[in-house]
C-alpha positions as CSV (number, residue, x, y, z in Angstrom):
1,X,18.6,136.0,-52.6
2,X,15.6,134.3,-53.3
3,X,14.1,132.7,-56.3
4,X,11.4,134.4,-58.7
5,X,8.9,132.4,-60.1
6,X,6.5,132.3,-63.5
7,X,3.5,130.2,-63.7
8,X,2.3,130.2,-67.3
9,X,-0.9,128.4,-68.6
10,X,-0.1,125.9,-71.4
11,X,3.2,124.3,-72.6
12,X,5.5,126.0,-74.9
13,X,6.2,123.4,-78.2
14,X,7.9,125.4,-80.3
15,X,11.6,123.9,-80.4
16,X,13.5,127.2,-81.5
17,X,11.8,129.7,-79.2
18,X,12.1,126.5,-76.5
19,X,16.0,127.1,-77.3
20,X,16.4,131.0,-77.0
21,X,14.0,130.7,-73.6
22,X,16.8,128.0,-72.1
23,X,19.8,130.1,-73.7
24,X,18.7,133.0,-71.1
25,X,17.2,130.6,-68.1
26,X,21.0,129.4,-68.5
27,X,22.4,133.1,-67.7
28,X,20.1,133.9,-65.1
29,X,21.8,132.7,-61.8
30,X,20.8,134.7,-59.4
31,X,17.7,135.7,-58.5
32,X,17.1,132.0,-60.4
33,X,13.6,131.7,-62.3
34,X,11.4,128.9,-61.8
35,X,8.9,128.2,-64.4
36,X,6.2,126.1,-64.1
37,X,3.7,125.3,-66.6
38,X,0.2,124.7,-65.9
39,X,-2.9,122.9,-67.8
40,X,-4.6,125.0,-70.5
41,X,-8.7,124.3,-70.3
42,X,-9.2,125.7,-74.2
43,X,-10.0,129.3,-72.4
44,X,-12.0,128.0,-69.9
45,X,-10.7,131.0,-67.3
46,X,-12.2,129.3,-64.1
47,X,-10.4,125.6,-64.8
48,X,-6.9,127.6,-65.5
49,X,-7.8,129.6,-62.7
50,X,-7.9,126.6,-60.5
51,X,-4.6,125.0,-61.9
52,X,-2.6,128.7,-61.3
53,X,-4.0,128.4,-57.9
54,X,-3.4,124.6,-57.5
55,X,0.7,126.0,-58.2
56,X,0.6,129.0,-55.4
57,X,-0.2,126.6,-53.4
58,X,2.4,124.3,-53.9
59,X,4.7,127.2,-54.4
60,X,3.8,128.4,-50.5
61,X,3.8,132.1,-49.3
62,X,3.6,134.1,-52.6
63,X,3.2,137.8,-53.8
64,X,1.0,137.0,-57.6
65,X,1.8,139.4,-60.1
66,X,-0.2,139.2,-63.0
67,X,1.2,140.2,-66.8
68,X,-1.1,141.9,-68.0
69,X,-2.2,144.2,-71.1
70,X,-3.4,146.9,-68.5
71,X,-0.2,146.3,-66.0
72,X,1.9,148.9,-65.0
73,X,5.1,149.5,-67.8
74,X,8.4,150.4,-67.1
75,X,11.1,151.0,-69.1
76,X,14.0,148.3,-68.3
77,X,15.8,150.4,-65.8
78,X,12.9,150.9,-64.3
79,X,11.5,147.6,-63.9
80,X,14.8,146.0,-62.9
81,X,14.6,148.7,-59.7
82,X,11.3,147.2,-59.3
83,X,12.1,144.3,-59.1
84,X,15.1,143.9,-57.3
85,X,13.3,146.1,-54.6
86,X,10.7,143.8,-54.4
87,X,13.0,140.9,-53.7
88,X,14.2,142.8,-50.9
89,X,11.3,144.3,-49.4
90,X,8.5,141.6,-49.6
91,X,8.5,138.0,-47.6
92,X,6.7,136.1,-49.8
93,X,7.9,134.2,-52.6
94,X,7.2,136.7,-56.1
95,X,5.8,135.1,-59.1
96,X,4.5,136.4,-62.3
97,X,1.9,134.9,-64.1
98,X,1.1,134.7,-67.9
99,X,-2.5,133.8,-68.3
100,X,-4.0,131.9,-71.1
101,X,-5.2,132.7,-74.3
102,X,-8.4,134.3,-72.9
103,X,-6.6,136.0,-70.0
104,X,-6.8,135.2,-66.3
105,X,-9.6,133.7,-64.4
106,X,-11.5,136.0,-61.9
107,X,-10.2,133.9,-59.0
108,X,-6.3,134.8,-60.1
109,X,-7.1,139.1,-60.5
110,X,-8.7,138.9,-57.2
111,X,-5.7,137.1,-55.6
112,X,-2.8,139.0,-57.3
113,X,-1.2,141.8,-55.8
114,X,0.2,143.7,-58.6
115,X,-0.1,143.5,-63.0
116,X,3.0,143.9,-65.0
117,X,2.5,144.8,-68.8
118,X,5.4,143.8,-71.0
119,X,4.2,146.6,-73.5
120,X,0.7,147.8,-74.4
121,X,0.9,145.8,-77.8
122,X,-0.5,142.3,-77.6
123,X,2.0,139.3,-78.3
124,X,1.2,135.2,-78.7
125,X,1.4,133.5,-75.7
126,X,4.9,132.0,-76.4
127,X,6.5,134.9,-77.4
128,X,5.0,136.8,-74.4
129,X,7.1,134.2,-72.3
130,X,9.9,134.7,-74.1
131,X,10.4,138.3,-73.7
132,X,9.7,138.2,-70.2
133,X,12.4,135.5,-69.1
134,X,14.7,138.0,-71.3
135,X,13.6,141.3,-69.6
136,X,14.4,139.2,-66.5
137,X,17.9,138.5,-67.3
138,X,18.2,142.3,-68.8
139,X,16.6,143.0,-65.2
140,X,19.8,141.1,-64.0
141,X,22.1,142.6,-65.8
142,X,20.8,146.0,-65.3
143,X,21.4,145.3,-61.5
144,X,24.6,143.9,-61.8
145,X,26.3,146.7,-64.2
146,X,26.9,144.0,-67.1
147,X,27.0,145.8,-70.1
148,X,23.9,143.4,-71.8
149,X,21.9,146.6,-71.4
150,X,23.1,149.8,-73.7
């Protein structure tokens, strides 16, 4: 199965939420998630723009999904169906994207095939990040019949 990757703009520093993110990176084996942290420009949405391209680029043949405030929700059924369906269906390598504190750069909507929103309330950056790598691994269990999700 392939790999799912997140691209987020600026570096996570808080130690405890650090330690819950790597508690679930640690449970999710398969699909594995790659995250890859990109240079924050102080909201400048063309430079991050740039860097999140910069790491598409490196990352090869991608389908961008952006997360999003005005992304498509799904409950967690739902989205692990979606998911999982696009791993199957699609070619190119998926990766989500968490944008900076202003958002995402023009250059990065354009680009993107699809937005994902987490829920229609706004969170911090680093909590944003957090509850996505564990709707992933609820995604994963979902899929897999674990009984994570009740």
């Amino acid at each position: 199965m392939k790999d799912l990757h997140l691209i987020v703009v600026g570096k996570l520093k808080d130690k405890n939420i650090e330690a819950l993110e790597e508690n679930y990176l640690k449970r999710i084996k398969s699909p594995k998630l790659h995250i890859h942290e990109v240079k924050s420009h102080k909201e400048n949405l063309d430079l991050e723009a740039n860097e999140v391209e910069k790491k598409l680029n490196d990352i090869g043949s991608t389908y961008p999904i952006l997360l999003a405030e005005n992304g498509q929700l799904f409950d967690s059924p739902k989205m692990s169906k979606w998911m999982f369906n696009l791993l199957e269906v699609k070619s190119e390598k998926i990766v989500f994207i968490i944008g900076g504190a202003s958002g995402h750069g023009e250059k990065i909507i354009k680009r993107s095939k699809e937005k994902l929103s987490l829920s229609p309330l706004t969170y911090p950056h680093k909590l944003a990040r957090l509850l996505f790598v564990e709707q992933i691994y609820r995604a994963l269990t979902i899929n897999t019949g674990h009984p994570y999700h009740k």
